[in-house]
The first five atom37 places (N, CA, C, CB, O) and aatype in JSON, in Angstrom:
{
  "aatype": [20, 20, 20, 20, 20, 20, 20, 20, 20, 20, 20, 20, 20, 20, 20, 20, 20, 20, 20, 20, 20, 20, 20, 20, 20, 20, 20, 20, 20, 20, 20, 20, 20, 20, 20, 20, 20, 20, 20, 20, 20, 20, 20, 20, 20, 20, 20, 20, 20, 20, 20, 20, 20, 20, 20, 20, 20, 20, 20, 20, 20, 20, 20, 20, 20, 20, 20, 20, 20, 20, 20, 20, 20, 20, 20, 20, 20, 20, 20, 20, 20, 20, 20, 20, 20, 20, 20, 20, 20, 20],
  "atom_mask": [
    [1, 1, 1, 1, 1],
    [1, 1, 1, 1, 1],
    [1, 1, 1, 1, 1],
    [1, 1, 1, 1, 1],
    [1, 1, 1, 1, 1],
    [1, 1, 1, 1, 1],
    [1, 1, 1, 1, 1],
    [1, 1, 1, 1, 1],
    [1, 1, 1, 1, 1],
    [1, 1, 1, 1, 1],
    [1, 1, 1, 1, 1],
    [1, 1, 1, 1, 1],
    [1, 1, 1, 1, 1],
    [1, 1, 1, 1, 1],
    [1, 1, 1, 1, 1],
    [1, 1, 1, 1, 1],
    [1, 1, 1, 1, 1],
    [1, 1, 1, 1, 1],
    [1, 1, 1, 1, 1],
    [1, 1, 1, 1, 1],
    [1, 1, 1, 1, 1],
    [1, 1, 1, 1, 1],
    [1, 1, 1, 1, 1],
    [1, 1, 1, 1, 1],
    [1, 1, 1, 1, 1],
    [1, 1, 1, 1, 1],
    [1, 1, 1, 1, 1],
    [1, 1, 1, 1, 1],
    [1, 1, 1, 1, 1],
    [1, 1, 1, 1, 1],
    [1, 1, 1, 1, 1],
    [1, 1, 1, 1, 1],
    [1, 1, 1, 1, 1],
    [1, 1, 1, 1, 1],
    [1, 1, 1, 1, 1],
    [1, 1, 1, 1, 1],
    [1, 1, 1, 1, 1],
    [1, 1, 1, 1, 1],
    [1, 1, 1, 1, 1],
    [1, 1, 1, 1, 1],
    [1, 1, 1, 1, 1],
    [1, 1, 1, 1, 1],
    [1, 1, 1, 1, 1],
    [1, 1, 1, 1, 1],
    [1, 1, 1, 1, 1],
    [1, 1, 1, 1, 1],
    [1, 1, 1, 1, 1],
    [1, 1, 1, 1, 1],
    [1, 1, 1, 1, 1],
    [1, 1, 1, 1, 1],
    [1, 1, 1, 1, 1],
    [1, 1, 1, 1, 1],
    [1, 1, 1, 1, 1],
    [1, 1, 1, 1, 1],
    [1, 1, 1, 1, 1],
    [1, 1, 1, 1, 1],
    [1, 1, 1, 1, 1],
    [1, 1, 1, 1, 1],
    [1, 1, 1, 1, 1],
    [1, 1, 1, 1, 1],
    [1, 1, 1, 1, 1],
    [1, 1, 1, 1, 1],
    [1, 1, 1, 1, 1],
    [1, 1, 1, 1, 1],
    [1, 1, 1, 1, 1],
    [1, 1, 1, 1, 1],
    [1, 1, 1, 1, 1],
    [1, 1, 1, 1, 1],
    [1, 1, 1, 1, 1],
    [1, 1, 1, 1, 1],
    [1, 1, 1, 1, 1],
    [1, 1, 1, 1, 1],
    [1, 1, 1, 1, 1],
    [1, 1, 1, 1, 1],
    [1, 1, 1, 1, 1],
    [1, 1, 1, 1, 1],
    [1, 1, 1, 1, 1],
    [1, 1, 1, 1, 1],
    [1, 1, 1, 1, 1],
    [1, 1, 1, 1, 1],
    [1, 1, 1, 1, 1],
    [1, 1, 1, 1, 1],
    [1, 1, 1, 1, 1],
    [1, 1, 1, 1, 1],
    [1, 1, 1, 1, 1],
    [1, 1, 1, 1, 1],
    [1, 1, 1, 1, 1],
    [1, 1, 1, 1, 1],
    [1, 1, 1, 1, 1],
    [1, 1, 1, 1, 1]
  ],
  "atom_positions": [
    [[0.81, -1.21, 0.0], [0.0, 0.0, 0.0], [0.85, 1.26, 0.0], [-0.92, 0.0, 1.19], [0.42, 2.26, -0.58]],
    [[2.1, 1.3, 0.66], [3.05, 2.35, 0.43], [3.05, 3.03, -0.83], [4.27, 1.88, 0.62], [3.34, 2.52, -1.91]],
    [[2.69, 4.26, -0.61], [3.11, 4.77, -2.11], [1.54, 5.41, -3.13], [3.94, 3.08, -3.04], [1.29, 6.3, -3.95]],
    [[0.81, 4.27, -2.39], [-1.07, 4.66, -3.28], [-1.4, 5.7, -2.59], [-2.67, 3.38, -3.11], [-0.88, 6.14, -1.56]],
    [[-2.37, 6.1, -3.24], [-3.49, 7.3, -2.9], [-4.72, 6.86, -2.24], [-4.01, 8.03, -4.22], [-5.48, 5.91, -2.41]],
    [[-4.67, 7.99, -1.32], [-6.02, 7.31, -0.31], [-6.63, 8.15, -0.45], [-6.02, 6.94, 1.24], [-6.14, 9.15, -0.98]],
    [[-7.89, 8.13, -0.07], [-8.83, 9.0, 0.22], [-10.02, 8.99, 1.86], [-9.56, 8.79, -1.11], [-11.02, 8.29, 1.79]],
    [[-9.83, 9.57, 2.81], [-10.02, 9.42, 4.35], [-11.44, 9.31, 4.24], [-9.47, 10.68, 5.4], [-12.01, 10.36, 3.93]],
    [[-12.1, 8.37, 4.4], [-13.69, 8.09, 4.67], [-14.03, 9.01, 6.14], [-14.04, 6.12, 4.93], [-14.69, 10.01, 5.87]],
    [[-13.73, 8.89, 7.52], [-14.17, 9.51, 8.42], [-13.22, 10.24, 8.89], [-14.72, 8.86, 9.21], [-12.03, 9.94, 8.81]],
    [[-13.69, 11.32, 9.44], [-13.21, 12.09, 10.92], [-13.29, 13.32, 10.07], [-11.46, 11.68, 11.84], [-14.03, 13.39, 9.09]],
    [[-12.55, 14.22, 10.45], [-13.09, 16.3, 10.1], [-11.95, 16.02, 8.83], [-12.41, 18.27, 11.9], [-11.92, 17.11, 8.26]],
    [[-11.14, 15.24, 8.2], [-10.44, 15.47, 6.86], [-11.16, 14.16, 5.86], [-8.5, 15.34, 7.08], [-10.4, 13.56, 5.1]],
    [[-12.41, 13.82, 5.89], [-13.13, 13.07, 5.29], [-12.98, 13.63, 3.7], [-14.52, 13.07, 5.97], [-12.54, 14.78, 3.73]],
    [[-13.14, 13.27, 2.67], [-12.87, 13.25, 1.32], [-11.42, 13.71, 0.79], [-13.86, 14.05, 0.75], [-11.09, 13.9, -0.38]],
    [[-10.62, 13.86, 1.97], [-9.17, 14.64, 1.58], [-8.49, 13.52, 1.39], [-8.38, 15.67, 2.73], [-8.54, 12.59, 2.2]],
    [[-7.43, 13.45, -0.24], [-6.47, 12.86, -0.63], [-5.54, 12.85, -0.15], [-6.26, 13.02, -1.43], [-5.15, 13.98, 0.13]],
    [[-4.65, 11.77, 0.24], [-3.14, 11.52, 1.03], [-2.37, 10.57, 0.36], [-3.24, 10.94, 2.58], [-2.82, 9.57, -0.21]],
    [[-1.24, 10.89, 0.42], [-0.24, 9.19, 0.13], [-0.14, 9.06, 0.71], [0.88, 8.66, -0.37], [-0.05, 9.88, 1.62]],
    [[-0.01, 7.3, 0.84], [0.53, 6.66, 2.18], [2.31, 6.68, 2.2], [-0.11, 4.9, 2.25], [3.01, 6.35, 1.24]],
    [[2.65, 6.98, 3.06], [3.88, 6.99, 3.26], [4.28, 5.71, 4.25], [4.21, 8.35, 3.75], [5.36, 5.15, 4.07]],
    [[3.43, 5.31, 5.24], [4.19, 4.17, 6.21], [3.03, 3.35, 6.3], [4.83, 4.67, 7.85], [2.0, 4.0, 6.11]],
    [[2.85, 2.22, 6.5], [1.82, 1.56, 7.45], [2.58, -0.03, 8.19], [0.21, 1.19, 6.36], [3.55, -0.7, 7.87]],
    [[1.66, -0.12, 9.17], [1.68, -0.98, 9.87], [0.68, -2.18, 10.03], [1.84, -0.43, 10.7], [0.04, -2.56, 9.05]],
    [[0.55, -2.69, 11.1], [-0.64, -3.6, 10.8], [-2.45, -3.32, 10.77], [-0.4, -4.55, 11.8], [-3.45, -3.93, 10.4]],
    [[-2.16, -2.2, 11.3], [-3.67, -1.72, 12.33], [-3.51, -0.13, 11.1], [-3.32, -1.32, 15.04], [-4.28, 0.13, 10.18]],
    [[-2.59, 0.45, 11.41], [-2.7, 1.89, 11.03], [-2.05, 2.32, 9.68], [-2.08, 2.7, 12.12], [-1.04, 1.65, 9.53]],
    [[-2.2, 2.98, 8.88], [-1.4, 3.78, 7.96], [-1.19, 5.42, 7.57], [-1.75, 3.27, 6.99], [-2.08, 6.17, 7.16]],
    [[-0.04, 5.7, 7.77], [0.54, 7.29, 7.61], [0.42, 7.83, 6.49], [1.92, 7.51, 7.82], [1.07, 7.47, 5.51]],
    [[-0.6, 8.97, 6.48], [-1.1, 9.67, 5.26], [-0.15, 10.92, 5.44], [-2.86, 10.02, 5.22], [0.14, 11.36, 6.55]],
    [[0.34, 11.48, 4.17], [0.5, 12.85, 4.14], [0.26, 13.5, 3.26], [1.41, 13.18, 4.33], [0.12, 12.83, 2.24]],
    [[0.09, 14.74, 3.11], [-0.67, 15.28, 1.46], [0.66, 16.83, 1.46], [-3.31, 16.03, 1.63], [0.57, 17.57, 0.48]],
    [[1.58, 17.14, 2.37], [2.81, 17.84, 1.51], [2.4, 18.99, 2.02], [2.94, 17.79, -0.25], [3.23, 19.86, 1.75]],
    [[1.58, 19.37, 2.58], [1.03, 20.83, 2.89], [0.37, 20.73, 4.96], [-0.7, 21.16, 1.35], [0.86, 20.74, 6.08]],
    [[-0.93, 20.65, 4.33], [-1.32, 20.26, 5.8], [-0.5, 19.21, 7.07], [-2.61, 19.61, 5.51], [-0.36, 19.4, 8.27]],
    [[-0.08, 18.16, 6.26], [0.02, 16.72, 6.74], [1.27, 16.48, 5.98], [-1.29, 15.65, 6.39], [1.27, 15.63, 5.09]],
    [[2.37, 17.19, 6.28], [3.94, 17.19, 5.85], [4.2, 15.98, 6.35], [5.0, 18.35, 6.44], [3.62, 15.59, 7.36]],
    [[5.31, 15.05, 5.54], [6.2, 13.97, 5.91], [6.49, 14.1, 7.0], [7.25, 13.79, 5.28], [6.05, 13.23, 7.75]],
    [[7.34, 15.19, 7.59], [7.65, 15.14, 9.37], [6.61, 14.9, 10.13], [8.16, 16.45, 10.05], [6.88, 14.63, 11.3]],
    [[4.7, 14.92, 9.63], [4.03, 14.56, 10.62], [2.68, 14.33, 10.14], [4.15, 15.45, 11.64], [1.57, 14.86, 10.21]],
    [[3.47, 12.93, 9.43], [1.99, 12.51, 8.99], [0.85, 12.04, 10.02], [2.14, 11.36, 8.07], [0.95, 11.64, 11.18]],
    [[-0.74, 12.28, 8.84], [-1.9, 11.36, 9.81], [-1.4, 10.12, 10.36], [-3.24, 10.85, 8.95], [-0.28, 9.62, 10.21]],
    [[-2.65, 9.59, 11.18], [-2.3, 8.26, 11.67], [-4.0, 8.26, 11.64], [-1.22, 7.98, 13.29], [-4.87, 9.0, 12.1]],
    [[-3.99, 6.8, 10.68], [-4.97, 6.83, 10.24], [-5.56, 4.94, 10.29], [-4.71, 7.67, 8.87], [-4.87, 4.13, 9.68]],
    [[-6.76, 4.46, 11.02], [-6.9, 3.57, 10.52], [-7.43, 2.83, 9.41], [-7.06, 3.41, 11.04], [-8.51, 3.18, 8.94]],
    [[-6.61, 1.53, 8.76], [-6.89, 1.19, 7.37], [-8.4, 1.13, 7.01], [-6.25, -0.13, 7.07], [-8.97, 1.26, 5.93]],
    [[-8.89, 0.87, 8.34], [-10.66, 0.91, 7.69], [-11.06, 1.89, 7.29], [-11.81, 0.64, 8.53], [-11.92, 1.79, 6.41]],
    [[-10.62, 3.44, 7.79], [-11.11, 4.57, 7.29], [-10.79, 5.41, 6.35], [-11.18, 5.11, 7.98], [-10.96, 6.63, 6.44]],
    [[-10.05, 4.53, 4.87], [-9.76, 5.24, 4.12], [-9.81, 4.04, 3.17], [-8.64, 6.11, 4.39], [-9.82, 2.83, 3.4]],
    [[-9.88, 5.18, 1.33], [-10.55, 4.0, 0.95], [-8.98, 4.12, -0.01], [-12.48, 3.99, 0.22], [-8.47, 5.18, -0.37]],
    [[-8.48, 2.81, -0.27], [-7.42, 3.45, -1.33], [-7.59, 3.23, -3.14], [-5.91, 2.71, -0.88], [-7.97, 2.19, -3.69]],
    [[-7.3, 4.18, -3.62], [-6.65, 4.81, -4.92], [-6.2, 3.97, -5.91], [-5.52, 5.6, -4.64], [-5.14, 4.42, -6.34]],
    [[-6.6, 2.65, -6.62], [-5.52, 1.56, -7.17], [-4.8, 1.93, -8.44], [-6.22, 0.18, -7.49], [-3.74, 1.44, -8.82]],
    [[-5.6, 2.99, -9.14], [-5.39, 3.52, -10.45], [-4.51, 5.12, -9.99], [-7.11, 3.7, -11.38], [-4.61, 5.8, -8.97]],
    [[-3.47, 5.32, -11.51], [-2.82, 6.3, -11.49], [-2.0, 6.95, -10.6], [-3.4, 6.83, -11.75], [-2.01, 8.1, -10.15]],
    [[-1.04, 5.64, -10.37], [-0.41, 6.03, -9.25], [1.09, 7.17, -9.92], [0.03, 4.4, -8.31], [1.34, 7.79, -10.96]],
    [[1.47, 7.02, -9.19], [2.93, 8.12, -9.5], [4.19, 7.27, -9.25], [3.08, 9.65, -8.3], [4.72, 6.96, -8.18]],
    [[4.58, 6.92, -10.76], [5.82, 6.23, -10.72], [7.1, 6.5, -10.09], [6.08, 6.12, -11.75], [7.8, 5.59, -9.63]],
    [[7.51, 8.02, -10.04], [8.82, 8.3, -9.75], [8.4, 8.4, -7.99], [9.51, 9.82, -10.69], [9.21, 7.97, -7.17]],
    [[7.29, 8.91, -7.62], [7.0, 8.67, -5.87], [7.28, 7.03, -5.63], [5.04, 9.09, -5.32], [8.33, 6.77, -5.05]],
    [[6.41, 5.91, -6.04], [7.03, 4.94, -6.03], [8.15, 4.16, -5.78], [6.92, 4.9, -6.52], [8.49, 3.49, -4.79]],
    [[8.89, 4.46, -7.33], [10.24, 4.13, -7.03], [11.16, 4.77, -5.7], [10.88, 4.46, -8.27], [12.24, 4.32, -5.33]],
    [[10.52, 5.85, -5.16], [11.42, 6.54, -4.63], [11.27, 5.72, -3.14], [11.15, 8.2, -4.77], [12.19, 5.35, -2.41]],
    [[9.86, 5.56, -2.94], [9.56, 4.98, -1.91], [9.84, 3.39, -1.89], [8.3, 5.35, -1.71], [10.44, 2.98, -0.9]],
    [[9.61, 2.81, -2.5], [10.37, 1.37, -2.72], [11.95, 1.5, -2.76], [9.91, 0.66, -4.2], [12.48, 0.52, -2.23]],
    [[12.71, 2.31, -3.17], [14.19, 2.21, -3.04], [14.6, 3.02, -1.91], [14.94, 2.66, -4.31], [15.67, 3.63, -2.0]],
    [[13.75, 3.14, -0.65], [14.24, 4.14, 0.13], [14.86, 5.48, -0.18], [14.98, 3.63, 0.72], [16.03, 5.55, 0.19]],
    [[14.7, 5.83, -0.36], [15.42, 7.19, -1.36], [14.75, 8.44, -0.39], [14.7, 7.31, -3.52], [13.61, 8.15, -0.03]],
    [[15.15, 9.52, 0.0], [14.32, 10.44, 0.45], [13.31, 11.35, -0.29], [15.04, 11.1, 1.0], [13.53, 12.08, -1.26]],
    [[12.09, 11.12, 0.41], [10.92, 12.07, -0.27], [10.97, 13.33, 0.36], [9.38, 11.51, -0.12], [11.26, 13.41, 1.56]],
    [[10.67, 14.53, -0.46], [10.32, 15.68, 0.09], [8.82, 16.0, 0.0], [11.11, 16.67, -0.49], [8.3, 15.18, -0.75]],
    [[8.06, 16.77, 0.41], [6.74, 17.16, 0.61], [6.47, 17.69, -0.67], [6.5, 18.1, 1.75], [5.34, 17.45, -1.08]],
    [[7.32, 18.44, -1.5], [7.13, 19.0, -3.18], [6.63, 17.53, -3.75], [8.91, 19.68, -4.15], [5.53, 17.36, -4.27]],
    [[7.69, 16.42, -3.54], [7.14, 15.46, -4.5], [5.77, 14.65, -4.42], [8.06, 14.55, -4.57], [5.23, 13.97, -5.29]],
    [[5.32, 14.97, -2.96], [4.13, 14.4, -2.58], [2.91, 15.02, -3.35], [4.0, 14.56, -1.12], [2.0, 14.38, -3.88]],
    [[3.1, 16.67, -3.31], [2.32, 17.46, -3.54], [2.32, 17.48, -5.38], [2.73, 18.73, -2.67], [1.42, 17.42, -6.23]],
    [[3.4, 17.56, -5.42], [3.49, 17.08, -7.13], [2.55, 16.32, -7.7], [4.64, 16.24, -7.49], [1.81, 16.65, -8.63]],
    [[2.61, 14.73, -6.81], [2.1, 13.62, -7.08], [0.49, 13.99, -7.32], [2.46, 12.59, -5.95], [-0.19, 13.87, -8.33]],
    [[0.1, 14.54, -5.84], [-1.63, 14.87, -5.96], [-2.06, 15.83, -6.95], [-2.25, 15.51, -4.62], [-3.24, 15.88, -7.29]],
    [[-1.21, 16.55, -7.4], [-1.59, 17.87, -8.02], [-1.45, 17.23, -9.56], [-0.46, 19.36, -7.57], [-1.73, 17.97, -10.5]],
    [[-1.12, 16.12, -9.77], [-1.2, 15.33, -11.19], [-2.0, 14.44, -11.52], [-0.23, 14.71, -11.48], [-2.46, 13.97, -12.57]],
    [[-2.14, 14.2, -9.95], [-3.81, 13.05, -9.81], [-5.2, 14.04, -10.17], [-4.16, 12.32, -7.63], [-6.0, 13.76, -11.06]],
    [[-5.28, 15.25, -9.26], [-5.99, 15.8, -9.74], [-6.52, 16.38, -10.72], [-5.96, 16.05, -9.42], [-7.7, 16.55, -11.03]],
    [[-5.59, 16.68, -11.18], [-5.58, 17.14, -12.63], [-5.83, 16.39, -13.77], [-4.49, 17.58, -12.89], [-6.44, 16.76, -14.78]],
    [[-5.14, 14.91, -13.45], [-5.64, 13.79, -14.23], [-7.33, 13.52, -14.74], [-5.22, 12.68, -13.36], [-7.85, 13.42, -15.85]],
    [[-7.98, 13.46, -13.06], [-9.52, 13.38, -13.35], [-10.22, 14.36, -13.49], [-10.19, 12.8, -12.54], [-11.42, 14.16, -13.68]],
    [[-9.78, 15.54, -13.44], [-10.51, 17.09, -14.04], [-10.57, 16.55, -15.68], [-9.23, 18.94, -13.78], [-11.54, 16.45, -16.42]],
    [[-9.5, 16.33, -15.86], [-9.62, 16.38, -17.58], [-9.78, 14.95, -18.3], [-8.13, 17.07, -18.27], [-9.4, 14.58, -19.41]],
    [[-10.39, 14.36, -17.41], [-10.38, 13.05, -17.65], [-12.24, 12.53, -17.55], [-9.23, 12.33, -16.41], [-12.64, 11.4, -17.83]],
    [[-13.01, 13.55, -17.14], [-14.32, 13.59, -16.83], [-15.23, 13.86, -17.79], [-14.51, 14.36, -15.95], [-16.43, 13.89, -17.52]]
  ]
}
């Protein structure tokens, strides 16, 4: 799941887009680069978000599969191409 796009079903950031950056067994760490910077992502449980399987972001990916350091630009990059994707894709 590292790496997909979620989208938060409950609590006060309900319909807001995140990548997952970490998860565990119970929980997974959303951040979206702005609100919810890498230094402090959500903590979020997996039931309450729905995830993203399509159009993911290759170079976030790789970056996150090869350990490599992410910055919050590339996160924000990522969403701001997703979005844009289904604006013009509708």
């Amino acid at each position: 799941m590292i790496g997909m796009f979620a989208i938060s079903l409950a609590g006060h950031d309900k319909n807001q887009m995140y990548v997952i950056i970490e998860q565990d067994a119970e929980y997974v760490y959303l951040a979206d680069g702005r609100l919810r910077p890498i230094e402090k992502p959500k903590k979020k449980k997996q039931k309450h978000i729905q995830l993203i399987k399509t159009g993911l972001d290759e170079d976030l990916m790789k970056k996150l599969s090869d350990k490599q350091i992410i910055f919050n630009e590339d996160i924000r990059r990522a969403l701001k191409h997703r979005t844009n994707k289904e604006v013009t894709h509708v």
